[in-house]
C-alpha positions as a printed NumPy array, in Angstrom:
array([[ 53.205,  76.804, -33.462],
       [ 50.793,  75.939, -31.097],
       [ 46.748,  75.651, -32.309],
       [ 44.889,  78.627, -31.713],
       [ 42.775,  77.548, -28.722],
       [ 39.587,  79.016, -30.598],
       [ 37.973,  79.389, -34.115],
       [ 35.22 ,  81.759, -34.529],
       [ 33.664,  81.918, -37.765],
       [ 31.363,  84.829, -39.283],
       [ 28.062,  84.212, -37.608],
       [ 29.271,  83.603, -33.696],
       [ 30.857,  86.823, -34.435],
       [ 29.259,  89.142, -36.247],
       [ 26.488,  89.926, -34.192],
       [ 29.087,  91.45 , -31.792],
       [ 30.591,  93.871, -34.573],
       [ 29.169,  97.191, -35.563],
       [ 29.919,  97.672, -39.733],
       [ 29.525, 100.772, -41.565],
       [ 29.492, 101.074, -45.727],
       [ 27.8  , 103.207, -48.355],
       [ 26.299, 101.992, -51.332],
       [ 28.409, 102.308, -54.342],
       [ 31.808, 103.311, -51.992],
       [ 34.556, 101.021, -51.815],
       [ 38.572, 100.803, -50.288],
       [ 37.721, 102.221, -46.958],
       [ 41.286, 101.833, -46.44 ],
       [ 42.486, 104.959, -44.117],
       [ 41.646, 105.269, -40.538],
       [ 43.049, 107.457, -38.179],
       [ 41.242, 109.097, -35.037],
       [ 40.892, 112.128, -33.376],
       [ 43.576, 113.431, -31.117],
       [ 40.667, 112.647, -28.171],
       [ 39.232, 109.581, -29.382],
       [ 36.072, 111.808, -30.272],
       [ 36.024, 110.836, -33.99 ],
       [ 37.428, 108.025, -36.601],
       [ 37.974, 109.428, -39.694],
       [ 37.724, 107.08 , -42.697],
       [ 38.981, 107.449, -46.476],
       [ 37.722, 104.962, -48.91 ],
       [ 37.288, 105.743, -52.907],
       [ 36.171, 109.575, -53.504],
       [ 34.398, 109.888, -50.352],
       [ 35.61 , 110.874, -46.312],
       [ 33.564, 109.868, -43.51 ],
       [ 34.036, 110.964, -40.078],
       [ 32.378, 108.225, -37.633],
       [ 31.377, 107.571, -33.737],
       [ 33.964, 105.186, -32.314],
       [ 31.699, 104.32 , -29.926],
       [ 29.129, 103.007, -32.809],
       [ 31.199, 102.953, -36.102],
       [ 27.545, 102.602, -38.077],
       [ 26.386, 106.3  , -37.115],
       [ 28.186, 108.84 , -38.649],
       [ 28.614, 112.178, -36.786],
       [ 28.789, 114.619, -39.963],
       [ 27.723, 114.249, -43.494],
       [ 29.982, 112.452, -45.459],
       [ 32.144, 114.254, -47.926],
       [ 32.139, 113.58 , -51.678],
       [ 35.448, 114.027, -53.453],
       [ 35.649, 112.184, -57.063],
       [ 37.945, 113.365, -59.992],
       [ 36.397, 115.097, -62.126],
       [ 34.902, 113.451, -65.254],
       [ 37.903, 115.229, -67.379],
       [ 40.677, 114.004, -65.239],
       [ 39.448, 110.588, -65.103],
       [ 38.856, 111.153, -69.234],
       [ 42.878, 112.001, -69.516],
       [ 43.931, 109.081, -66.809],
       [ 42.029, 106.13 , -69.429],
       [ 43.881, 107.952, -72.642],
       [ 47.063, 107.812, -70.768],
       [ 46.186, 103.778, -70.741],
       [ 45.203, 103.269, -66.842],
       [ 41.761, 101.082, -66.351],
       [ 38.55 , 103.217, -65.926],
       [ 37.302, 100.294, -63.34 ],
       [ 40.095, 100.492, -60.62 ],
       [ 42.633, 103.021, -61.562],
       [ 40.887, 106.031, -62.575],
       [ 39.633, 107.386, -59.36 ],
       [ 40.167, 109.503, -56.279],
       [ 41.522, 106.939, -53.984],
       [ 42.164, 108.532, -50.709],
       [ 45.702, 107.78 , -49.617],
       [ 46.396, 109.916, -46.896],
       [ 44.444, 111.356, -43.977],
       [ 45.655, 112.496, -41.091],
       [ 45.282, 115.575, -37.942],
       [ 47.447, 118.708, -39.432],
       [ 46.352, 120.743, -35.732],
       [ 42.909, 120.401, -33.632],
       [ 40.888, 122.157, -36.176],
       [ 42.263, 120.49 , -39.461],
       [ 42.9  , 117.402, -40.983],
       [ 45.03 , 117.002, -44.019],
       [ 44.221, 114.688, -46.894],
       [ 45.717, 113.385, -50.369],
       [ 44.214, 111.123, -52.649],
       [ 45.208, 109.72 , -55.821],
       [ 42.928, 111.824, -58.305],
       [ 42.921, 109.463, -61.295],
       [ 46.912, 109.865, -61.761],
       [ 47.154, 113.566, -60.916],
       [ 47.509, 113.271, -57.11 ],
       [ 46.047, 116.284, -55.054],
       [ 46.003, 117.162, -51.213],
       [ 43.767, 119.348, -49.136],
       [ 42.817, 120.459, -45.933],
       [ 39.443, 119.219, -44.399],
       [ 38.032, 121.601, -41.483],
       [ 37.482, 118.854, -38.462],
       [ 34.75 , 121.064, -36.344],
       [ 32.161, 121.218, -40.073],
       [ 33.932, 118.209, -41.882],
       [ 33.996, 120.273, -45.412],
       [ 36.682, 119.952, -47.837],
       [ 37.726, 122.929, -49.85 ],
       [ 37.949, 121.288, -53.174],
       [ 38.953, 125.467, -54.819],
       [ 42.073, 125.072, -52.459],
       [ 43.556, 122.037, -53.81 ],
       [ 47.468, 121.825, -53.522],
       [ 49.362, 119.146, -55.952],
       [ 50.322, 116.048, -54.766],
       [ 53.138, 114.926, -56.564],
       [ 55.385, 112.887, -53.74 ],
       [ 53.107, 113.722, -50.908],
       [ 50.734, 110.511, -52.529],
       [ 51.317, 108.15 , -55.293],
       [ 49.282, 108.253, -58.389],
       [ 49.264, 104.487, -58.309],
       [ 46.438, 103.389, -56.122],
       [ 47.885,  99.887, -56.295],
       [ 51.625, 101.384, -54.641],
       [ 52.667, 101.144, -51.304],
       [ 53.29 , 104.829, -49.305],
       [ 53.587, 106.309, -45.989],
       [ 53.348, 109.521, -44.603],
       [ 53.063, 110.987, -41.319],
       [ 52.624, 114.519, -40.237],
       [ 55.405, 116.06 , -37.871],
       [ 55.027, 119.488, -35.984],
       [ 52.5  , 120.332, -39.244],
       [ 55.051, 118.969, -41.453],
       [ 54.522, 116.323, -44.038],
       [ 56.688, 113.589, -44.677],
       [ 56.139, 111.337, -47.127],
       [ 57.556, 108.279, -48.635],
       [ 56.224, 107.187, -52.307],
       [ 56.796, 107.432, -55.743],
       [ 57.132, 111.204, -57.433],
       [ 55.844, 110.516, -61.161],
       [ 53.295, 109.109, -62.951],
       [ 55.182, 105.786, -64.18 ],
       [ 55.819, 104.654, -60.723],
       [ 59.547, 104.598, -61.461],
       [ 61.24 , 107.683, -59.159],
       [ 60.938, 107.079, -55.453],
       [ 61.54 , 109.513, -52.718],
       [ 61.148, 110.371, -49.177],
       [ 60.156, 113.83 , -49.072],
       [ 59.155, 116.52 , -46.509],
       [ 57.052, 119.191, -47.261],
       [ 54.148, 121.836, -46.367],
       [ 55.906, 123.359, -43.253],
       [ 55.993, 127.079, -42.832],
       [ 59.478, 126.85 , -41.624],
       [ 61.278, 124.583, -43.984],
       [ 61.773, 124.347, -47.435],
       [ 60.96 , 121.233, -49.121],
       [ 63.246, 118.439, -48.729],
       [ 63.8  , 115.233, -50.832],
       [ 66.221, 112.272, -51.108],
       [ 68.38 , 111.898, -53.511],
       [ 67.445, 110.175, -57.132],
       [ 70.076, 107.33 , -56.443],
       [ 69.673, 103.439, -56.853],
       [ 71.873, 103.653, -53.677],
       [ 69.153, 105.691, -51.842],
       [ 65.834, 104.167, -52.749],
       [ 66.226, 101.277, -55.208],
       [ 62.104, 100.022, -56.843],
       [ 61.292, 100.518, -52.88 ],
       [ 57.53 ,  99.421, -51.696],
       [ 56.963, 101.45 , -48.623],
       [ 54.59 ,  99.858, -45.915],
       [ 55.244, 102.588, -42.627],
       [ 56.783, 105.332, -40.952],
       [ 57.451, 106.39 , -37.25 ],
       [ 58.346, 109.448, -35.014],
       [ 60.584, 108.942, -32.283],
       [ 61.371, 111.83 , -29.778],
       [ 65.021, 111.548, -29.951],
       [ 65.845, 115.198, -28.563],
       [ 63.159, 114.137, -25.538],
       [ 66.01 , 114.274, -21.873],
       [ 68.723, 113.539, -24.728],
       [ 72.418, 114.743, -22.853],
       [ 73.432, 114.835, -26.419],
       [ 71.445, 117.508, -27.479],
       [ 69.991, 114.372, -30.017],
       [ 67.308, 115.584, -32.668],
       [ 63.9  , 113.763, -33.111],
       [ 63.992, 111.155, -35.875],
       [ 61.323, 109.898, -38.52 ],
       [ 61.891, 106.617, -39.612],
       [ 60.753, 105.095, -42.64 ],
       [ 59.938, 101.165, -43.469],
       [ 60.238,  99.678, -46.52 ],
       [ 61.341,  96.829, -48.605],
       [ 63.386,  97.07 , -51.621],
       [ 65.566,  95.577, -54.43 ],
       [ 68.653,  94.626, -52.632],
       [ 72.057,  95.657, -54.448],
       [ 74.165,  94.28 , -51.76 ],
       [ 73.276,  90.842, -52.31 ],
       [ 73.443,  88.408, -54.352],
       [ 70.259,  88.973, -56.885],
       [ 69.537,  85.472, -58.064],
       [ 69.381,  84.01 , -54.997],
       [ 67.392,  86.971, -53.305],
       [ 66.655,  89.943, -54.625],
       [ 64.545,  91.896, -52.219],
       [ 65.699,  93.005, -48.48 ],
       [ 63.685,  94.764, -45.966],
       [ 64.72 ,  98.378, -44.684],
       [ 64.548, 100.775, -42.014],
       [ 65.999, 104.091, -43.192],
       [ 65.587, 107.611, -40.909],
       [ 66.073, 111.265, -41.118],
       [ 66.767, 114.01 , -38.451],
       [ 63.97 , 116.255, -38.038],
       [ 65.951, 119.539, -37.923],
       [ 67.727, 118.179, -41.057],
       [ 68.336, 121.332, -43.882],
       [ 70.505, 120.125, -46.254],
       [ 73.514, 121.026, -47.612],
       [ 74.612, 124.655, -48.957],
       [ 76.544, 123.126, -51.758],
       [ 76.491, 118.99 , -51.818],
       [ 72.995, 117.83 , -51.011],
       [ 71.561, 121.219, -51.046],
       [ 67.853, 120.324, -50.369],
       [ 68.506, 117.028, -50.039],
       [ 68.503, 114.962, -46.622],
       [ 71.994, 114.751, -45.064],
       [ 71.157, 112.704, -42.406],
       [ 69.704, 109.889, -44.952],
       [ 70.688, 105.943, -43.935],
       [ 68.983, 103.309, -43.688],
       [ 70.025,  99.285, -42.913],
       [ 68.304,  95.847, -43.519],
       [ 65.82 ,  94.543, -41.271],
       [ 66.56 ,  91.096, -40.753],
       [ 63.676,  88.872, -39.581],
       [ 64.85 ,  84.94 , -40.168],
       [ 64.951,  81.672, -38.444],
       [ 68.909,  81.259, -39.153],
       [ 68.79 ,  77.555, -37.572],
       [ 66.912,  76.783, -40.737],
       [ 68.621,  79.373, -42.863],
       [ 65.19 ,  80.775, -44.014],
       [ 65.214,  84.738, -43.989],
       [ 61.982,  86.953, -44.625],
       [ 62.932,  89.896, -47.092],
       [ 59.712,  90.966, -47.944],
       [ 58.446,  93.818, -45.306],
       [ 54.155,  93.922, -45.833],
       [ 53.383,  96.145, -42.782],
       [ 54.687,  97.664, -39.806],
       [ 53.358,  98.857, -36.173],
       [ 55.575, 101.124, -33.357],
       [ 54.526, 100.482, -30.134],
       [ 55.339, 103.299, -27.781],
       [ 57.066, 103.208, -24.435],
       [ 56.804, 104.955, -21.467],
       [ 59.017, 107.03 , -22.818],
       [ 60.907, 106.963, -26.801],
       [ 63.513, 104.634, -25.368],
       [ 60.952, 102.145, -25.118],
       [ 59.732, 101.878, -28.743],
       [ 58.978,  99.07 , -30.361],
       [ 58.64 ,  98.233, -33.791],
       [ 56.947,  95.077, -35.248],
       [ 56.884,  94.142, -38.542],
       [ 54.99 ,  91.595, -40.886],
       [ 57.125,  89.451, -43.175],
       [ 56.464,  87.473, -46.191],
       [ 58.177,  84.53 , -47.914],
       [ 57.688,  81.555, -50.31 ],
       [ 58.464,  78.16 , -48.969],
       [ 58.319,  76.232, -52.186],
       [ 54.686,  77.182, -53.591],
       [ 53.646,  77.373, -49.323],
       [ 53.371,  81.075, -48.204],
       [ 54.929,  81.989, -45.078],
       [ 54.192,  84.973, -42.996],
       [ 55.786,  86.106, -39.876],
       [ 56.176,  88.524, -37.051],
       [ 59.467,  89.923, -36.196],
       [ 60.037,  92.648, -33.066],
       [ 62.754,  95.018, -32.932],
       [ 63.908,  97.822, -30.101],
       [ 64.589, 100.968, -31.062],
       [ 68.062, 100.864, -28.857],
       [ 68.891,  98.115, -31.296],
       [ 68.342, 100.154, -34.677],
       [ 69.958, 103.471, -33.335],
       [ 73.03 , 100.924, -32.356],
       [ 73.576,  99.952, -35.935],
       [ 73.143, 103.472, -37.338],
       [ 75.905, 104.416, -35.267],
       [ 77.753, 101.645, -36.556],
       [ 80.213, 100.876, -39.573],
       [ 79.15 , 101.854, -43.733],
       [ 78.823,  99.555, -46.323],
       [ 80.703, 101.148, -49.717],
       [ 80.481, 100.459, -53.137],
       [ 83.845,  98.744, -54.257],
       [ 84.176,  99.395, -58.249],
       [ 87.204,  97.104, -58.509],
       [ 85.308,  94.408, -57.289],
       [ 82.07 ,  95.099, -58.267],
       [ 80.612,  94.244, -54.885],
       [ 79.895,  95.699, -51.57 ],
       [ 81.695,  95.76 , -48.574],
       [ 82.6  ,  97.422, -45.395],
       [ 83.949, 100.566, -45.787],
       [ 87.363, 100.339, -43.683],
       [ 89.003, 104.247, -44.368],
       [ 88.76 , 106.918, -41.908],
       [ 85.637, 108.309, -41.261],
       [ 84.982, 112.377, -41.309],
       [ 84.013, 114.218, -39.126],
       [ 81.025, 115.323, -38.265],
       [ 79.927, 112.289, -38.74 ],
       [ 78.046, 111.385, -42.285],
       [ 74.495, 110.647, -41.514],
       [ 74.305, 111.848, -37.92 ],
       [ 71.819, 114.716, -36.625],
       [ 73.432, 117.956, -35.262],
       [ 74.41 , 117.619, -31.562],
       [ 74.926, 119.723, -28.666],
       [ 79.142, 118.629, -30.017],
       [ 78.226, 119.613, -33.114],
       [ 77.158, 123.29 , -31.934],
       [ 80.242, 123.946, -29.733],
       [ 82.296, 123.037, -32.943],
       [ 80.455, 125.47 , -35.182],
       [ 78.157, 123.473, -36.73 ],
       [ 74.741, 124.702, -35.894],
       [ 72.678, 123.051, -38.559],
       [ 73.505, 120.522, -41.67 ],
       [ 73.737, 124.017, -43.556],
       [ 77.089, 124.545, -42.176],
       [ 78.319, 120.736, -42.231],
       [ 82.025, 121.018, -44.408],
       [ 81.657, 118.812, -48.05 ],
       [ 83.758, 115.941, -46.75 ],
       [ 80.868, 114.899, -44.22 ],
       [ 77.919, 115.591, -47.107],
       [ 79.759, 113.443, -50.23 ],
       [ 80.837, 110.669, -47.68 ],
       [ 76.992, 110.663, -46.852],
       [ 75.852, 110.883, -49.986],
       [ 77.896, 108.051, -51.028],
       [ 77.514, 105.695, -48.131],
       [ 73.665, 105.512, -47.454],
       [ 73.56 , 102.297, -46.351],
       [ 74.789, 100.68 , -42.986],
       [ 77.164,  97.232, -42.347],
       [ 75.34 ,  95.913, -39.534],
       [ 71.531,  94.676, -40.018],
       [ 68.722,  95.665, -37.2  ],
       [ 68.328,  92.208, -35.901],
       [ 64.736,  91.175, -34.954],
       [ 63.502,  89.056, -32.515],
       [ 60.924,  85.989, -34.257],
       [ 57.573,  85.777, -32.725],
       [ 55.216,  83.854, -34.462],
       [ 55.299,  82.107, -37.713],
       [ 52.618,  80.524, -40.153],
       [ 52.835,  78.741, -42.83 ],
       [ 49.392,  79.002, -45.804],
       [ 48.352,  82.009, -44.105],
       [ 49.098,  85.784, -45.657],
       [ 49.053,  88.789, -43.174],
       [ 48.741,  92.118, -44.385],
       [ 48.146,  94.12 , -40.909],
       [ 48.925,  94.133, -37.556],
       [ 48.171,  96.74 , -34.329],
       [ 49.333,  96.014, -31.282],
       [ 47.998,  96.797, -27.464],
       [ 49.926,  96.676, -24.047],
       [ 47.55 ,  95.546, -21.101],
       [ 48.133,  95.169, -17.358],
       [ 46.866,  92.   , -16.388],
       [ 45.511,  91.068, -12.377],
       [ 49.315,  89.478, -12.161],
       [ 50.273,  93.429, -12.772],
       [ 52.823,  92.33 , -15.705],
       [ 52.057,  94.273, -18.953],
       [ 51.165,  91.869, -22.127],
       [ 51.929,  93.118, -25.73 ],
       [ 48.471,  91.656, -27.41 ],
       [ 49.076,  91.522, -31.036],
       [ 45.989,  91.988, -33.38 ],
       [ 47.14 ,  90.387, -36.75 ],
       [ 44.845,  90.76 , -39.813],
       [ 45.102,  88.601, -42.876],
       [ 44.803,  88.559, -46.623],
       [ 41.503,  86.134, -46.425],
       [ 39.725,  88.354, -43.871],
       [ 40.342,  86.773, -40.688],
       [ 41.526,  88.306, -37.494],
       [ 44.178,  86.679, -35.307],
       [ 44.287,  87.895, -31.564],
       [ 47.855,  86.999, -30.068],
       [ 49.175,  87.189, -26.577],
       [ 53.269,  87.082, -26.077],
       [ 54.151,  85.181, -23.471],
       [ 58.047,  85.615, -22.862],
       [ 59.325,  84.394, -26.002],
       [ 56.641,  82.315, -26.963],
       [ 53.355,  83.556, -28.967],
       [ 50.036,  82.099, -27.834],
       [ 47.441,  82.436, -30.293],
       [ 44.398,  83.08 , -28.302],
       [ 41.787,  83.014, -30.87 ],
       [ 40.946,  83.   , -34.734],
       [ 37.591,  85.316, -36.227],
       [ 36.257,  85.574, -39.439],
       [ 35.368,  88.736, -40.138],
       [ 34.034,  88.827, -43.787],
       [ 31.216,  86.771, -45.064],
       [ 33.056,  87.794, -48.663],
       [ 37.265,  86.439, -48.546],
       [ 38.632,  90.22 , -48.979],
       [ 42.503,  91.401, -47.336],
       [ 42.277,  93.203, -43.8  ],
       [ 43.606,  96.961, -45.457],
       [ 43.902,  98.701, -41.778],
       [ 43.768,  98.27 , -38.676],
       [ 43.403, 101.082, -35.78 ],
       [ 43.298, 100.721, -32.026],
       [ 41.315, 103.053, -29.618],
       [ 43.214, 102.496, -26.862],
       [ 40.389, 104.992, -24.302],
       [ 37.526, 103.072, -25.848],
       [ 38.971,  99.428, -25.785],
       [ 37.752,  98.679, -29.741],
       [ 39.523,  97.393, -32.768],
       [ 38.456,  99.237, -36.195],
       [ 39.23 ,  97.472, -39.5  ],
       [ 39.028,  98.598, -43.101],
       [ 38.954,  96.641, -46.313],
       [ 37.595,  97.304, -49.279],
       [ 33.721,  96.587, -48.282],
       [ 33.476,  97.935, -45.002],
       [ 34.82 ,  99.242, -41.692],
       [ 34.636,  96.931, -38.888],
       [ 34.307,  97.731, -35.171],
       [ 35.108,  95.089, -32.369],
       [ 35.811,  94.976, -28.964],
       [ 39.468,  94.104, -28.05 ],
       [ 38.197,  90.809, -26.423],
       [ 34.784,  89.176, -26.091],
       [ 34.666,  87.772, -22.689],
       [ 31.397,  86.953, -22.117],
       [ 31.874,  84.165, -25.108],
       [ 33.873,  82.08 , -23.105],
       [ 31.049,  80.118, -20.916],
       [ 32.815,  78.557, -18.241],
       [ 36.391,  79.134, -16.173],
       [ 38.317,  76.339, -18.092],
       [ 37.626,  78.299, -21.488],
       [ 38.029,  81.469, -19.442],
       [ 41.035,  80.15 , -18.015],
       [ 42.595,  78.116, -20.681],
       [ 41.918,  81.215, -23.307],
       [ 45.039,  82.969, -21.21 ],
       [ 43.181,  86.302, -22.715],
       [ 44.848,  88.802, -20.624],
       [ 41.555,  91.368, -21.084],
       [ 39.404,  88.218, -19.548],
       [ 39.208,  87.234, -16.164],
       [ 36.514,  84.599, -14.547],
       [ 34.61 ,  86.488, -12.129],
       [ 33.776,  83.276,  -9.42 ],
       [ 31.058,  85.411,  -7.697],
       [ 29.06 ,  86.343, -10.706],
       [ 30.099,  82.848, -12.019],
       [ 31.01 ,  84.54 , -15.901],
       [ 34.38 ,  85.604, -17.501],
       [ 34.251,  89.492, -17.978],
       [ 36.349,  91.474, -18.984],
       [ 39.076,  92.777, -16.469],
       [ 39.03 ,  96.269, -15.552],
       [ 42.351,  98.844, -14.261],
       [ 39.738,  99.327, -11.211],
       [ 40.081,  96.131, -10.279],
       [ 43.228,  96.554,  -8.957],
       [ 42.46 ,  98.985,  -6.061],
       [ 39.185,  97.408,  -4.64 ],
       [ 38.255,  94.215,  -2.564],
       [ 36.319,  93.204,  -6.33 ],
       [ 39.682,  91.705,  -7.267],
       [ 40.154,  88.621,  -5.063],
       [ 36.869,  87.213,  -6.627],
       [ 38.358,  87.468, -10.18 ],
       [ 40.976,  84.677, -11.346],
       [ 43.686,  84.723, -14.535],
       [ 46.026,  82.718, -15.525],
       [ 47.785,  83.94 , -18.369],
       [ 51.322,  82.828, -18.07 ],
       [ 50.675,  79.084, -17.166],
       [ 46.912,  78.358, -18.954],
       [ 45.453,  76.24 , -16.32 ],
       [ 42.861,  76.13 , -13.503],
       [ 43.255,  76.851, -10.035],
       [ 41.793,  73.947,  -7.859]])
C-alpha cells in the first residue's frame, strides 16, 4: 500500500474540529440526523442530545436525561452484571420514526426499553415506555442493527438476557404483526451484527419485485471446516411485504437467506471472515448500491484490517442462485442438487406470483415454506472487490462520500475510522486506493464508535466514548502550496492559481469562468508545468 501522503497529529488538527461532551456522560455512540440536515441527534450513556451540525458544541434543545432507575440497576448487579459498565441505560438505537418523532431504545441495565422522543420539544415520555426485548440488546457490549422502514422497526440482536438467542425481528408497525426468524443454528448461528440496509427493490421493478432489508453480520460458520476457520461473514435479507406462513413459518420470515461475504486476497490464500462494520452507498437509483464493508483478520500475532466493496447486482445474483443443504449421511454441507419448488423458497411475491394465486407469503403452499425453512443459506458467496489493506492497524468505522471533481468523474472518498482514534481519508482511484491523509483525532487512544456524513453541510461527525467530533470533509487551506495541493490528489481541493491557495472546490465552479483558474489532478498526482 502506498504511504499516506500526510500525517496530521492532534494539535495541527484540532483547532479545526468543533467537540461537544458533558461532564460525567460517556459512549456518545449513536448519531443520526434530521431528515433536513437541521439537527444531529446523539445517544451516549442515559442521556440524548440533539445538536447544531453546523457547530456540534451548541446544542439546540436541552439535553434529555434517561438513566435506569436505581432499582433496575439494583436487580441488573444481583443478576451478576458490573455496576461500572454494564448496569446502565446505554442508548442503542435512535433513529426518525416520521417528521415529528424519533424513536429510541436503550439498554436499561439488562431490561431493554424503547420510546418515542417528540423532535419539535426534544422530551422523552419516560410513562410510555414500550419493552425492548429484540428491538435492543441488553448487552451493551453486543453488536445490533436496526433500521426503521415505512415506521416499521427492524431489528437484528439478541432476544434474552444471556446473550444466547439471536433474531432478526420486525416490529411496531400498525399494519403488521410482529415478525421473527426462526430459533435455528441454521438461521442465525452466535451471530455479531454490525449493519443493515434498505434497498427499493419494487422502485420501476417489471417484476413487480418487493423492497428488501438486508442485514450484515458475521457468524459461526457451520459450513466450514471449524478448526481451520470458524467464523464467516454474512449478508442475509428479507422482503418487506413478507407475512409469514399460515401453517409452516407462521410469523416467521419466509423470505429469510442469507450467503457469505467473501472479502480475501485468494493469490495469497488469506480470507477476512470477521465483518466489524458496514456502509451502503446509494446510487442514482437502488441499482446502484453499494455496500462496503470493514474486515478483520490475524496474520500471525499482526492484525489485519481491510476494505472490501460489493454491488448490489452481485448479491441479488447469488440469492437467485443454487442452496446449500444439510447432508446427514455425510455430515457436511453441500449443494443441494433436487428439484426446486415452486414458488420459489426465499423469493418475495411477484407480479408471477399474483397471476398464479399467490398474493402474499400467507398463501405460499408448504412445499415452498419447509424447503425455505430448511435451506437458509445460499451456494454461491457475494464476491467483493479488495480495496485497501493494512496491516497493525484496527478499523472499526467507515462512511463513505461520492464527489464530482473539476475532471467531472465522481470519486467514492472513503472516511475510515480506527480502533486507536485516528481518521483515515481515502480516495479510490480505479482499482487502486490512495490514502490521502492520516489525523489524530483523540489526545486520549479511544476506538472511532460512529461515524455520520452530512452530505448538505460538507462535515464529518464522529462519536466515541469521550466526545463527538465535527470536521470538515477536507481541510484545504492546510495544504500551503500547489505541489501539496496537487500531489494530495484530494478530490474536495483544488489550487486556486489566482488567489495563489488550495480551497476547496465548489459544484459552482463548474458553470462559471472561476473554473479555468482552479487546477486538480486527482487521477495522475502531479503538477501541471
Amino acid at each position: 500500500q502506498p504511504f499516506p501522503e500526510d500525517t496530521a497529529s492532534a494539535p495541527d488538527v484540532l483547532d479545526s474540529m468543533a467537540r461537544f461532551s458533558v461532564p460525567g456522560v460517556f459512549n456518545y455512540s449513536m448519531l443520526t440526523l434530521s431528515d433536513h440536515e437541521r439537527v444531529l441527534y446523539v445517544g451516549a450513556r442515559e442521556a440524548l442530545f440533539a445538536l447544531d451540525p453546523n457547530d456540534i458544541s451548541k446544542q439546540l434543545r436541552p439535553q434529555i436525561d434517561w438513566p435506569a432507575p436505581q432499582d433496575k440497576k439494583r436487580e441488573c448487579v444481583a443478576k451478576g452484571k458490573n455496576n461500572q459498565t454494564e448496569c446502565f441505560n446505554y442508548i442503542r438505537f435512535l433513529q426518525s420514526y416520521d417528521h415529528t418523532l424519533l424513536y429510541t431504545c436503550g439498554t436499561y441495565a439488562f431490561q431493554p426499553k424503547c420510546t418515542y422522543v417528540n423532535a419539535d420539544s426534544f422530551t422523552l415520555n419516560a410513562a410510555a415506555l414500550e419493552d425492548g426485548k429484540g428491538k435492543c440488546p441488553y448487552d451493551p457490549a453486543k453488536g445490533h442493527t436496526g433500521l426503521i422502514v415505512d415506521k416499521e422497526l427492524y431489528s437484528a440482536t439478541l432476544n434474552n438476557f444471556l446473550g444466547t438467542e439471536p433474531v432478526i425481528l420486525r416490529n411496531l408497525g400498525q399494519q403488521h404483526y410482529s415478525m421473527k426468524s426462526e430459533y435455528l443454528p441454521a438461521w442465525l448461528n452466535e451471530p455479531d451484527f454490525v449493519g443493515s440496509a434498505l434497498v427499493r427493490e419494487s422502485s420501476g421493478s417489471k417484476e413487480g419485485d418487493d423492497d428488501k432489508i438486508y442485514f450484515f453480520f458475521t457468524e459461526r460458520a457451520m459450513e466450514l471446516d471449524c478448526d481451520t476457520e470458524p467464523n464467516v461473514a454474512r449478508v442475509a435479507r428479507v422482503c418487506k411485504g413478507d407475512l409469514g406462513g399460515t401453517r409452516t413459518l407462521q410469523k416467521k420470515w419466509t423470505t429469510f437467506q442469507k450467503a457469505r461475504l467473501e472479502c480475501s486476497l485468494p493469490e495469497r490464500h488469506v480470507y477476512f471472515n470477521n465483518l466489524r462494520a458496514v456502509f451502503t452507498l446509494p446510487g442514482q437509483d437502488w441499482r446502484g448500491t453499494t455496500f462496503y464493508g470493514i474486515f478483520h483478520a490475524q496474520w500471525g500475532d499482526v492484525d489485519v484490517s481491510a476494505v472490501c466493496q460489493y454491488q448490489i447486482s452481485n448479491v441479488k445474483e447469488v440469492f437467485k442462485g443454487s442452496y446449500k443443504e444439510y447432508r446427514e449421511a455425510s455430515q457436511r454441507w453441500g449443494r443441494y442438487t433436487g428439484s426446486v419448488p415452486t414458488p420459489r423458497p426465499g423469493s418475495c411475491i411477484t407480479n408471477s406470483d399474483r397471476e398464479n394465486g399467490y398474493n402474499s407469503s400467507l398463501q405460499l403452499p408448504d412445499a415452498t415454506l419447509n424447503f425455505a425453512k430448511k435451506h437458509p443459506l445460499m451456494e454461491d458467496k457475494a464476491l467483493g472487490r479488495l480495496l485497501l489493506l493494512t496491516k497493525g492497524v484496527n478499523f472499526t468505522r467507515l462512511a463513505v462520500d461520492r464527489v464530482s471533481a473539476l475532471d467531472q468523474r465522481p470519486y467514492n472518498m472513503l472516511f475510515i475510522g480506527t480502533a486507536e482514534g485516528w481518521l483515515q481519508r481515502v480516495v479510490i482511484l480505479g482499482s487502486e486506493a490512495h490514502v490521502i491523509e492520516e489525523i489524530q483525532l483523540f489526545e486520549t487512544a479511544q476506538p472511532v464508535d460512529s461515524l455520520t456524513i452530512s452530505h448538505a453541510k460538507k462535515y464529518l461527525y464522529i462519536g466515541s466514548r469521550s466526545e463527538v467530533l465535527q470536521l470538515p470533509l477536507a481541510n484545504c487551506s492546510r495544504y500551503q502550496s500547489q505541489p501539496d495541493c496537487l500531489l494530495a490528489r484530494d478530490p474536495y481541493c483544488a489550487w486556486d492559481s489566482e488567489g495563489r491557495a488550495c480551497v476547496r472546490k465548489l459544484s459552482y465552479l463548474f458553470s462559471t469562468d472561476s473554473s479555468q483558474h482552479h487546477h486538480q489532478s486527482v487521477q495522475a498526482g502531479y503538477i501541471p508545468l
